[in-house]
C-alpha positions, 0 to 999 in steps of 0.5 A, a space after each residue: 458086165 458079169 455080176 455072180 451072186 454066190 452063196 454057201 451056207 447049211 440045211 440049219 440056216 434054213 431050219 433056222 430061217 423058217 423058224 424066224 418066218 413063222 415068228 414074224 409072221 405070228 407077231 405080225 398077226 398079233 399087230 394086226 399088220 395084215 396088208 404087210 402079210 399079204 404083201 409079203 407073201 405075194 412078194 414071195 410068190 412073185 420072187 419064185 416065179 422069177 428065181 425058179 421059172 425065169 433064172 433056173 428053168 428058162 435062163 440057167 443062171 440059177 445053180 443050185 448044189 446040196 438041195 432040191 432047186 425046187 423046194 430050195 428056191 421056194 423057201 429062198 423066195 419065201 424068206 426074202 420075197 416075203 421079209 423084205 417086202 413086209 419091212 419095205 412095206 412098214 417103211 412106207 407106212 411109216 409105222 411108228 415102230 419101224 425102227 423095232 421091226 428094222 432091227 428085229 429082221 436084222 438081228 434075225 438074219 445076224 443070228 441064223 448065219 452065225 447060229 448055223 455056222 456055230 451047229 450045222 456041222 452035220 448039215 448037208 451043205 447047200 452052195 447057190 449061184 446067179 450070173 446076172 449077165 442075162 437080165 440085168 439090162 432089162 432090170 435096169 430099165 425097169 428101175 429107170 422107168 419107175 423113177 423117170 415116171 416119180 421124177 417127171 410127176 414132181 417136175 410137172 406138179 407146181 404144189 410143193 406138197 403134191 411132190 412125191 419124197 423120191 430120196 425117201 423111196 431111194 433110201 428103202 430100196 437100197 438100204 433094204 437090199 443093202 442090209 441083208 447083202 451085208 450081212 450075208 457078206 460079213 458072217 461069210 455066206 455071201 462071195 465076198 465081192 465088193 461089186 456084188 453087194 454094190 450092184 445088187 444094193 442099187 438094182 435088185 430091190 430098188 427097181 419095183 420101189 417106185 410101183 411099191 409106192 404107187 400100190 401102198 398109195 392106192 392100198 393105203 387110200 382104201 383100207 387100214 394095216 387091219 384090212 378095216 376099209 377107210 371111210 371117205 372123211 370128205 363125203 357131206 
C-alpha cells in the first residue's frame, strides 16, 4: 500500500514557524523545562537523518520543489522533530500545564498555516512529497515490537501497580501526530486524503512511543525537568 504524504505551502510559513520555534524554546527555558529542550532537539536531529539521509538521499522518496532540500528538510525535521517530542515528552511527565502547552502548539500550527496563506503571496512556493511504500513494512514492526514488549511486561507482572498504562501511551502517539495532520489537513497544506491522515496518526509517531516511555522512566528516575539530579530518597 502506496500512502503519499503531499504538501504545498510558502517561504512565509517557514519564516513563520521559526519564529514560533524560538518562542517555544524561550518559554521553555524560562520554565526550566530542560530535559524537554534536549529531547526535542535530539528528536529533531534524528527526524533529519531520517527524512534527509534515509528518504531523500538513500531511498528517493522525499521530493522537494521550491527550496533547497537540504536546509528545507532541516528546518522541516527541526520544527516538528523537535515540537512533537517536547509536547510528547510534557505528557509523559504529566506536567501539570500540559493542557496550556497542548493548546499553545496548536494554535501555533493553526496560526502559521492560516497567516502564511493570508501574506505569503510573494513568497517562493514550496510543494513536498513522501511515498511511504518503501519503508512503512519495517516501521510497522518497530511499532509491533515496542508495544508487544509493553504488552507482555503487563501480562507477566502480577502487581496491578507495576502494569504499565499502554492506553495512555497509545493515546499520545496518535493524538500527537494526529493533531498536527489535522491541521495541515483543514487550512489546506496537507493532501486531502483521508488514508494519509489515518495511517500516518496510527504509525509515524506512534511507533518510538513505547521506547519514549522506556527512556522518560530511566531519564525521569535520575534527574528532574531542571537537569537538577534526584536524590535516592531510599538510601538509610
Amino acid at each position: 500500500m502506496e500512502v503519499i504524504a503531499a504538501r504545498s505551502m510558502n517561504a512565509l510559513y517557514m519564516y513563520l514557524d521559526f519564529a514560533f520555534l524560538l518562542f517555544l524554546g524561550a518559554t521553555l527555558v524560562y520554565t526550566k523545562r530542560y530535559l524537554a529542550i534536549i529531547v526535542g532537539l535530539l528528536a529533531g536531529v534524528l527526524y533529519f537523518i531520517v527524512d534527509y539521509g534515509y528518504f531523500y538521499l538513500y531511498l528517493g522518496t522525499r521530493s522537494v520543489e521550491g527550496a533547497d532540500p537540504f536546509w528545507f528538510l532541516l528546518w522541516l525535521s527541526m520544527s516538528y522533530g523537535f515540537t512533537n517530542f517536547v509536547w510528547i515528552w510534557l505528557w509523559l511527565d504529566r506536567d501539570k500545564r500540559a493542557l496550556e502547552w497542548s493548546i499553545l502548539i496548536i494554535a501555533s500550527w493553526f496560526t502559521c498555516s492560516l497567516l502564511s496563506q493570508n501574506f505569503g503571496g510573494g513568497f517562493a512556493p514550496i510543494s513536498i512529497s513522501r511515498g511511504t511504500g518503501a519503508y512503512h513494512g519495517i516501521m510497522a514492526l518497530i511499532l509491533f515490537v515496542g508495544y508487544a514488549i509493553l504488552c507482555i511486561h503487563n501480562i507477566k507482572t502480577k502487581d496491578e501497580s507495576q502494569k504499565i498504562n499502554i492506553v495512555w501511551i497509545l493515546a499520545i502517539g496518535i493524538l500527537v501526530q494526529f493533531a498536527w495532520e489535522f491541521v495541515l489537513l483543514v487550512t489546506g497544506i496537507r493532501n486531502p486524503s483521508f488514508m494519509t491522515i489515518v495511517v500516518n496518526s496510527l504509525l509515524e509517531t506512534n511507533l518510538g512511543l513505547p521506547y519514549m516511555y522506556f527512556i522518560h522512566r530511566a531519564v525521569n528516575k535520575r534527574y528532574h525537568e531542571d537537569l537538577t539530579k534526584r536524590t535516592n530518597t531510599l538510601a538509610a
